[in-house]
C-alpha positions in Angstrom: 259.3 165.7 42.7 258.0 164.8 46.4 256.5 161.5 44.7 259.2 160.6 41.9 261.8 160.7 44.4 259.8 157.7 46.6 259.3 155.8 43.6 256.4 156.7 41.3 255.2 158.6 38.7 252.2 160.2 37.3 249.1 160.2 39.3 250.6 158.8 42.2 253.5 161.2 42.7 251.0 164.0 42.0 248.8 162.6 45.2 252.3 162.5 47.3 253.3 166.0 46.2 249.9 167.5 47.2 250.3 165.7 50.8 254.0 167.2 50.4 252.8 170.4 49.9 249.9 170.3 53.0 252.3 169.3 55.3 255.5 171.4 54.3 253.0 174.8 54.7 251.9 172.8 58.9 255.6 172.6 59.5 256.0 176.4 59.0 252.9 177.1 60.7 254.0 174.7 63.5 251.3 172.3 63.2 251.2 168.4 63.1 251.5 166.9 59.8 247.9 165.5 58.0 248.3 161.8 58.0 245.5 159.9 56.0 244.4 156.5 56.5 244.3 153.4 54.8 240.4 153.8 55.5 240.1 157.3 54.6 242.0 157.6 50.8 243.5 156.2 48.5 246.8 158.4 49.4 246.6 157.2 52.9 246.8 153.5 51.2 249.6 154.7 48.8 252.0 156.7 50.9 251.3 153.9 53.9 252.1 150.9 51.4 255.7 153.0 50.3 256.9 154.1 53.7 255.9 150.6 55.1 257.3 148.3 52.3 259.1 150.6 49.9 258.9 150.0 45.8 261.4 147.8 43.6 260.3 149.5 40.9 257.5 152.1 39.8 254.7 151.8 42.6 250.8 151.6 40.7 247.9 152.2 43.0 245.4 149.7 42.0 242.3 149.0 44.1 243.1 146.1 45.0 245.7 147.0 47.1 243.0 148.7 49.9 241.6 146.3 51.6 238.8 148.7 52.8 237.8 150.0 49.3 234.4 149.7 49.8 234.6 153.0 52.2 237.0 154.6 49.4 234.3 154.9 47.2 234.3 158.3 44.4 230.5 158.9 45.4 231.2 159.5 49.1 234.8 161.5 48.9 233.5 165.1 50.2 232.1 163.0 52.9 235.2 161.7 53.6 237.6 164.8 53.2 236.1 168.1 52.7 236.1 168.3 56.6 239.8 167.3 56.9 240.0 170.2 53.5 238.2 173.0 55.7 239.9 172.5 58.6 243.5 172.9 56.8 242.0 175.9 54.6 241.9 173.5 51.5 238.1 174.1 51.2 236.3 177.8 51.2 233.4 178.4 54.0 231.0 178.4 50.8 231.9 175.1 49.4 232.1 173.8 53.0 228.7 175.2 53.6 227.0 173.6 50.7 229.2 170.3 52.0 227.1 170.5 55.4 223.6 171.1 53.8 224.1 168.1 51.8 225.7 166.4 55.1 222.3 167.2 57.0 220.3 166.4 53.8 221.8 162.7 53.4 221.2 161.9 57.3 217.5 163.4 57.9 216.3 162.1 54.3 217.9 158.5 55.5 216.1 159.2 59.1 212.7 159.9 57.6 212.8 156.5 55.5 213.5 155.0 58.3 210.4 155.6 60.3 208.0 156.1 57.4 206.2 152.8 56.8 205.0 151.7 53.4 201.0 150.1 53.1 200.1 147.5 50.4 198.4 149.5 48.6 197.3 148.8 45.1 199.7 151.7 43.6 202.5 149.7 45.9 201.9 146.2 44.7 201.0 147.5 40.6 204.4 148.9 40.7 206.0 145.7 42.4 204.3 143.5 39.8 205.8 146.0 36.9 209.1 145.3 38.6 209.0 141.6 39.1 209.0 142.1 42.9 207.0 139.6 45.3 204.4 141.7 46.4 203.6 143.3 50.2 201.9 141.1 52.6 202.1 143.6 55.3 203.3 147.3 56.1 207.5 147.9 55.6 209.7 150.7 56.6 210.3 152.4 53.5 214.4 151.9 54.2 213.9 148.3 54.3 211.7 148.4 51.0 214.7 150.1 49.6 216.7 147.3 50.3 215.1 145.7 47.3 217.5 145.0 44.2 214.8 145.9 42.1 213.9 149.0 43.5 215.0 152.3 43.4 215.5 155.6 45.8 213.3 157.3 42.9 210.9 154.8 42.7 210.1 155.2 47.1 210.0 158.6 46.5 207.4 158.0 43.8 205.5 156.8 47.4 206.8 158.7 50.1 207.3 161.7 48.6 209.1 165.1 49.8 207.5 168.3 50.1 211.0 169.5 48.3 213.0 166.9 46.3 216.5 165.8 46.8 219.5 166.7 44.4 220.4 163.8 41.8 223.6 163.3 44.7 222.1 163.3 47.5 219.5 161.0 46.5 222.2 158.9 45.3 224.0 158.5 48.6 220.9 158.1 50.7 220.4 154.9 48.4 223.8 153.8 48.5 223.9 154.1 52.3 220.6 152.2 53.1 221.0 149.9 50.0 224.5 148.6 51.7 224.1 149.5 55.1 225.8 146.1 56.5 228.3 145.4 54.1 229.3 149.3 54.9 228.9 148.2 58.7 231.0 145.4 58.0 233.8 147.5 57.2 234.2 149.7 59.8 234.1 147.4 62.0 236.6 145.2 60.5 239.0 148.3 60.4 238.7 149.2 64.2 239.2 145.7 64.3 242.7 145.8 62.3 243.5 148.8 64.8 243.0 146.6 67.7 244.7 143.9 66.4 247.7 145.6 64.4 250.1 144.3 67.2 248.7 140.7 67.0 251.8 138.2 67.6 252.4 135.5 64.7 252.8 131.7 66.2 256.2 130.8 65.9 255.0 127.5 64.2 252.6 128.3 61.3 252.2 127.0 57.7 251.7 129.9 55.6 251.0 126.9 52.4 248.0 125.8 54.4 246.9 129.5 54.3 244.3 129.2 52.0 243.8 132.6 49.6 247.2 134.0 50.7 249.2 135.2 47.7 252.1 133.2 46.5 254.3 136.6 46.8 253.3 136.6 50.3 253.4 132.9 51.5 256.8 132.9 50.1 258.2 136.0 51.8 256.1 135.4 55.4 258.4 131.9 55.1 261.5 133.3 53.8 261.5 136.6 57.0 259.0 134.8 59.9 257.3 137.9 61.0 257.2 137.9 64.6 253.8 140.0 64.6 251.2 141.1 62.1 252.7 144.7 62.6 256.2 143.3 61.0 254.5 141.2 58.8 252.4 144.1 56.9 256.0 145.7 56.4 257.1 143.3 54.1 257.3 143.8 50.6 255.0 142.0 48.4 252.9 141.0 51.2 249.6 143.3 50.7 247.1 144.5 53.2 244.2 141.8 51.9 246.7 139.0 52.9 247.1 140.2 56.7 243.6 140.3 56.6 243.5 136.7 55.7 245.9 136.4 58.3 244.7 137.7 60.8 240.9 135.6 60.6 243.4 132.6 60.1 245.2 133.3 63.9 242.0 134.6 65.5 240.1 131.5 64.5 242.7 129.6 65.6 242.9 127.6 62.5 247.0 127.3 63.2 248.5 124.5 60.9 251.6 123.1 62.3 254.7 123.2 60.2 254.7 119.4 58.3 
């Protein structure tokens, strides 16, 4: 009920009555409500996008509408919420145990690779030649032989193996992590960035046309209400979080076009 009443249906109310339901138990326990963020799920995006721009009709959550998606991926979401899940009594000590092994697991496995070095050896280079990889000229750090497209987490620990090996899932975030490192980076910096910047005041002469990837929704209703900051301006309906991202690069570069 929680979610049809704000305008969906399906999985999205579902999401909203399971927040409803979190929250309505903190009031009676006199605790502050759980609030997640665009960065940290996909709930945070959809109840964010309804209380900030309401819904004309049935809201859909589509990826596209988080502009930091890349950290709301479905291979890292105990990493993301089984701490917030503990702490509210969500998640038993057992399954929060086995979430901190895994935890530890993930960071010492990624720490190791990053220290042990790789030799161009003949087994090395054989199994770069099978792969179509350029061969090693010198030594590498075994997380920055990862980095290969080619290669996989399985395939370094065919070379620097463990004494005991890793799960199929932690295995698989190790990679992920070290594989996309920067492009991960990237986005964690780009949403403290949006934190600091949330407030950012819109140039009273600015020509959204000459905005170039803005959506057509959007350049016609940041004309049609003239935002007088980005704050105001990712309240409006039909204006979506990736276009006050384009936004905001547009101001902070400067790149203001006067109105014609």
């Amino acid at each position: 009920p929680a979610g049809q009443l704000n305008g969906t249906s399906g999985e999205e109310a579902a999401g909203q009555g399971l927040m409803a339901g979190i929250n309505a138990c903190r009031k009676v326990q006199n605790k502050e409500p759980i609030i997640l963020g665009r960065d940290e799920a996909y709930i945070g995006v959809l109840i964010d996008d309804l209380v900030t721009k309401g819904t004309e009709e049935p809201y859909r959550l589509l990826t596209s509408r988080a502009e930091y998606r890349l950290l709301l991926r479905h291979d890292n979401a105990d990493l993301r919420l089984t701490e917030i899940g503990h702490e509210i009594g969500l998640i038993s000590d057992e399954r929060y145990a086995r979430f901190l092994q895994k935890k530890a697991e993930i960071e010492e496995e990624i720490k190791r690779l990053q220290k042990t070095r790789i030799k161009p050896t003949e087994e090395v280079q054989s199994m770069l030649r099978d792969l179509g990889s350029a061969e090693l000229k010198d030594g590498i750090l075994a997380a920055d032989f990862l980095r290969r497209p080619e290669l996989t987490y399985e395939k370094i620990a065919q070379i620097v193996s463990r004494e005991t090996p890793l799960s199929p899932e932690v295995a698989e975030q190790v990679e992920i992590q070290i594989k996309y490192e920067g492009y991960i980076e990237k986005s964690y910096q780009q949403v403290e960035k949006m934190k600091r910047m949330e407030d950012k005041k819109i140039p009273d002469k600015i020509d959204y046309d000459a905005i170039f990837g803005l959506a057509t929704e959007a350049v016609e209703k940041l004309k049609k209400i003239q935002p007088l900051s980005i704050a105001q301006a990712s309240r409006i309906s039909g204006v979506n979080p990736a276009d006050i991202s384009i936004l905001l690069v547009y101001i902070e570069q400067g790149k203001i076009a006067k109105v014609k």
